[in-house]
C-alpha positions as a printed Julia matrix, in Angstrom:
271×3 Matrix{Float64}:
  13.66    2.18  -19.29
  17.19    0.73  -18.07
  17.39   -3.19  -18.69
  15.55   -5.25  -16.17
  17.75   -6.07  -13.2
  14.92   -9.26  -11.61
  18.12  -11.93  -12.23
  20.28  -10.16   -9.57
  18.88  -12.19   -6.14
  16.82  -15.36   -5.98
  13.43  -16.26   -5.12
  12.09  -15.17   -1.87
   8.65  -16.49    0.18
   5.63  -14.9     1.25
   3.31  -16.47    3.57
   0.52  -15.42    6.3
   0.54  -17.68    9.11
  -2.35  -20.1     9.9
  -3.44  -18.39   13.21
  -3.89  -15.02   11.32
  -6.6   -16.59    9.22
  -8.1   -18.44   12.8
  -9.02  -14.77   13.62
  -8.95  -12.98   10.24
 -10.54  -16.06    8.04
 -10.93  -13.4     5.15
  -7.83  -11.73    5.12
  -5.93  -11.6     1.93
  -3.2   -10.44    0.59
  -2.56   -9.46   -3.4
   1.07   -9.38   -4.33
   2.67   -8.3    -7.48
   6.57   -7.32   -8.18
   7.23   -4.06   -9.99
  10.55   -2.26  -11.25
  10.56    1.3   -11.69
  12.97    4.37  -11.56
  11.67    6.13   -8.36
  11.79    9.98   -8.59
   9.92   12.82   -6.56
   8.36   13.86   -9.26
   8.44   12.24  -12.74
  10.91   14.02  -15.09
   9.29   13.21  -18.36
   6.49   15.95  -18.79
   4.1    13.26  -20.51
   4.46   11.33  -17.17
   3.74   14.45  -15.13
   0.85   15.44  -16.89
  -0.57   11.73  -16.71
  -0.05   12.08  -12.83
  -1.19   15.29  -12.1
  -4.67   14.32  -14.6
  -5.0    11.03  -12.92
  -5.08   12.45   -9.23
  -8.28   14.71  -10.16
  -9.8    12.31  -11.9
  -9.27   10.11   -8.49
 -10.98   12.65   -6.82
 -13.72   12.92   -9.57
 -14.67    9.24   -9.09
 -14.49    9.58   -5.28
 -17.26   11.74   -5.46
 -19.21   10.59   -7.47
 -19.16    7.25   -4.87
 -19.58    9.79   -2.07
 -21.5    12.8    -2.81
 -21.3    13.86    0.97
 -17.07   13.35    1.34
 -17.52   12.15    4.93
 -19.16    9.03    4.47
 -16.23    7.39    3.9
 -15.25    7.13    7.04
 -17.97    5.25    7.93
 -17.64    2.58    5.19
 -17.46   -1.04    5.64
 -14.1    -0.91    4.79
 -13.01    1.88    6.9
 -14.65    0.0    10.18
 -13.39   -3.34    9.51
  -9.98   -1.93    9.23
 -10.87    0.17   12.99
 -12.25   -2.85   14.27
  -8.97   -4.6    13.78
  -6.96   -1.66   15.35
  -9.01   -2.24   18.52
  -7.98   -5.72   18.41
  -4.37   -4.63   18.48
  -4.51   -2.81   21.82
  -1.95    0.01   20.48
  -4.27    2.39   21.23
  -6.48    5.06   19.26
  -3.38    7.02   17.95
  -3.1     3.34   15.78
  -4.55    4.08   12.7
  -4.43    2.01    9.71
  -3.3     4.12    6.85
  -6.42    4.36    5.1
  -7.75    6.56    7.99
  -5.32    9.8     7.4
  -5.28    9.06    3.7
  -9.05    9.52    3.27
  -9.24   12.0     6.32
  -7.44   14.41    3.51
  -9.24   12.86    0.52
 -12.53   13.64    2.07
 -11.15   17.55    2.9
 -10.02   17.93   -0.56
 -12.97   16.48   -2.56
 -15.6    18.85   -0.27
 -13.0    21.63   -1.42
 -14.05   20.59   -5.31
 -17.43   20.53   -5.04
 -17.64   23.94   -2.98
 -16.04   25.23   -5.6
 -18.35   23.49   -8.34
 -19.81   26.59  -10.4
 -17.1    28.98  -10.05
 -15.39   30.9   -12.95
 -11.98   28.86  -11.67
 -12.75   25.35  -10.07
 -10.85   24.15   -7.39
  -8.14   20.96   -7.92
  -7.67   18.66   -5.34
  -4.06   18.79   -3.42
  -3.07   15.13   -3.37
   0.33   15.8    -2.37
   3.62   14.4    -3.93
   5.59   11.86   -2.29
   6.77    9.83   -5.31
   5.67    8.9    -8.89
   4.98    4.86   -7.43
   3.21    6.42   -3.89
   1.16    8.81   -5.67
  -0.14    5.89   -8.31
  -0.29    3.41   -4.89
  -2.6     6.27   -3.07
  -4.65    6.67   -6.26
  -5.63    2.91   -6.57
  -6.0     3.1    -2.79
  -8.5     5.74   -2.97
 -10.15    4.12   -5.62
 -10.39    0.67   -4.51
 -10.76    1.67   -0.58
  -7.76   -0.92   -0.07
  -4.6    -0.24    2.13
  -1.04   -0.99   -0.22
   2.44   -1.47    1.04
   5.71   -0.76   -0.91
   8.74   -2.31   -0.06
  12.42   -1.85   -1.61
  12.56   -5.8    -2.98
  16.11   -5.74   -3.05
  16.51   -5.58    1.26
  14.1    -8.15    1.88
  15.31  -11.48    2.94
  14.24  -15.22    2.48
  11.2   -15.57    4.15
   8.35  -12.67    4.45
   5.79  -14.05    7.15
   2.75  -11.84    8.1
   2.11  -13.06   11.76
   1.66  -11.96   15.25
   4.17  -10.55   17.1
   6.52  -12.4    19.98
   7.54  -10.99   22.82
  11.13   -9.62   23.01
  10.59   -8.04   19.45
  11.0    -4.24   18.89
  10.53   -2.31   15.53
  11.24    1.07   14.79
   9.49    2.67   12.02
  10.64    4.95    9.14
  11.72    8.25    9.9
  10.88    8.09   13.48
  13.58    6.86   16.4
  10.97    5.6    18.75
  11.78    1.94   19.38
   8.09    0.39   19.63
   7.41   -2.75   21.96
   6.1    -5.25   19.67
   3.18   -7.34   21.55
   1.69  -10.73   20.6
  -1.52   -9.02   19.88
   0.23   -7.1    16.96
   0.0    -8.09   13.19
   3.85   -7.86   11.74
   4.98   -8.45    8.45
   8.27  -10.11    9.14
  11.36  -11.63    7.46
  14.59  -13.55    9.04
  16.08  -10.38    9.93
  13.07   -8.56   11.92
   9.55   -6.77   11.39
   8.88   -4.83    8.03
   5.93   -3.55    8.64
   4.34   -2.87   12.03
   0.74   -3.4    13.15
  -0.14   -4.75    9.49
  -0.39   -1.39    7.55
   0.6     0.89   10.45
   4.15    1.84    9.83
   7.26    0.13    7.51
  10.65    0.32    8.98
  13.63    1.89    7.51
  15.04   -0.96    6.04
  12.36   -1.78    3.0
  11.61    1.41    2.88
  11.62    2.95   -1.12
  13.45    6.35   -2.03
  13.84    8.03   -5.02
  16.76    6.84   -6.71
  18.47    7.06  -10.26
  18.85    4.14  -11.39
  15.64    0.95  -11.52
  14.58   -0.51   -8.04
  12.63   -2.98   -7.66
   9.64   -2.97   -5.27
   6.97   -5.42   -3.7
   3.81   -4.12   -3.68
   0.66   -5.78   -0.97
  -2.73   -5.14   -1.21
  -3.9    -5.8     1.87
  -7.68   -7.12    2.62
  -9.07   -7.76    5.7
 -12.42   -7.86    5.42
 -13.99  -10.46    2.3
 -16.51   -8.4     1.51
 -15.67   -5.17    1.9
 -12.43   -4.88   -0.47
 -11.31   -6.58   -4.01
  -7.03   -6.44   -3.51
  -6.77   -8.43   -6.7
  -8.43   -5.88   -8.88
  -7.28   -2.82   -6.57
  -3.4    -4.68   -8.19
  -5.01   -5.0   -11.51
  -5.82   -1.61  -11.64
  -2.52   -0.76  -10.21
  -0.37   -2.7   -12.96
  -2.29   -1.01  -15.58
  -1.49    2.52  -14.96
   2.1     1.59  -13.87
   3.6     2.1   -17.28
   2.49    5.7   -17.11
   4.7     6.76  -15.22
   7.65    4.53  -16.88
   7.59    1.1   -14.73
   6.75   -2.49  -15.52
   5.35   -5.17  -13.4
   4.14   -8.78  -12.57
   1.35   -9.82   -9.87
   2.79  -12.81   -8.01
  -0.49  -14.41   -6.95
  -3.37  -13.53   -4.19
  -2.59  -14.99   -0.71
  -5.56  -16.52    1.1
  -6.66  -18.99    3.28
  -6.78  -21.49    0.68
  -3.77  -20.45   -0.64
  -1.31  -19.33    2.29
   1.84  -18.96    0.41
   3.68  -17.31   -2.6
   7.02  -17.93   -4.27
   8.09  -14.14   -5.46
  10.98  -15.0    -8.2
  12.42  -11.57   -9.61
  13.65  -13.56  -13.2
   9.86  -13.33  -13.79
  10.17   -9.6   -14.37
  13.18  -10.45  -17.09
């Protein structure tokens, strides 16, 4: 691993504004700061192999929590995260990412067990997007928790999740449709517009992470909305554990909460 590179910018803030937690009183947010070389695929065959045994075994545990695949849409989790949605008046194509993720968990674990008994089991199809996505999709799966990933190094001063204000537009990664932003919409914002759209709908191109040679540096949110339907802070926990398998290194930050409404993020602490 390349020498860390957390001295290069200063300190930046993270806080969720007071009339989120008026309507969301449980929502939290777990933070942590990461640096990692971001490839496709991970080069080093140990990391690969670590990867590849870590996604089935993600699908192992998901079944054993839900014998009939399915069910998870129905969780507590899942419909506190719909619930929200509604609240957003986007309409139904506004999905929080959860909903497509375990849409294609839920195909791919029935897949397994159809195929329990057979001469040549069936492996679940995952998908590759990048070493830090796949291991972010994993703990999601696991943990039944939404995660963001933004490139640390294009974020600015102040990171505020709030509601939006009218006049704001945001146009999300790999799409050129400029959305209207409307004060019923969650945004994840800094001094130079909206990161992240409708809470954990869609990140814009700016923050957005791509595979790269050299170490980047990302923030990673666990996002809770409902208190008891979702741990973040061990979702994170689980997250920094595994992260050295595929070659990266990271800190958590801090939970943000009601009772504790704002975070200091200071990249020297990964030095």
């Amino acid at each position: 691993m390349a020498a860390a590179i957390g001295a290069a910018r200063g300190a930046i803030t993270y806080g969720i504004h007071e009339e989120v937690f008026t309507n969301l009183p449980g929502a939290k947010v777990a933070v942590a700061l990461v640096e990692i070389i971001v490839q496709k695929s991970p080069k080093a065959k140990a990391e690969q192999n670590w990867l590849s045994g870590h996604k089935q075994q993600t699908i192992a545990r998901f079944i054993d929590r839900y014998p009939n695949p399915n069910d998870v849409m129905i969780s507590r989790v899942m419909t506190a995260w719909r619930e929200l949605f509604v609240t957003f008046l986007a309409g139904p194509d506004k999905r929080c990412t959860l909903e497509p993720l375990f849409e294609r968990v839920a195909r791919e674990a029935q897949k397994v067990i159809d195929s329990q008994g057979q001469a040549k089991p069936a492996k679940a199809n995952l998908g590759k997007i990048s070493n830090i996505v796949d291991l972010v999709n994993c703990t999601s799966i696991d943990h039944e928790v939404p995660i963001g990933v933004m490139d640390f190094a294009n974020l600015h001063e102040r990171l505020t999740l709030r509601y939006g204000q009218e006049g704001e537009r945001f146009t999300a990664m790999g799409d050129p449709t400029e959305h209207i932003v409307d004060p019923h919409h969650l945004v994840l914002a800094d001094e130079q517009g909206i990161l992240s759209w409708l809470w954990t709908y869609r990140v814009g191109e700016r923050v957005c992470l791509k595979p790269q040679e050299t170490p980047a540096q990302a923030l990673i949110c666990v996002d809770q909305v409902d208190a008891d339907a979702s741990d973040p802070e061990q979702a994170l926990d689980d997250f920094l554990t595994h992260l050295p398998q595929i070659g990266g290194r990271g800190v958590k930050i801090g939970v943000l909460s009601r009772e504790n409404p704002t975070l200091s993020i200071d990249p020297a602490r990964l030095a």
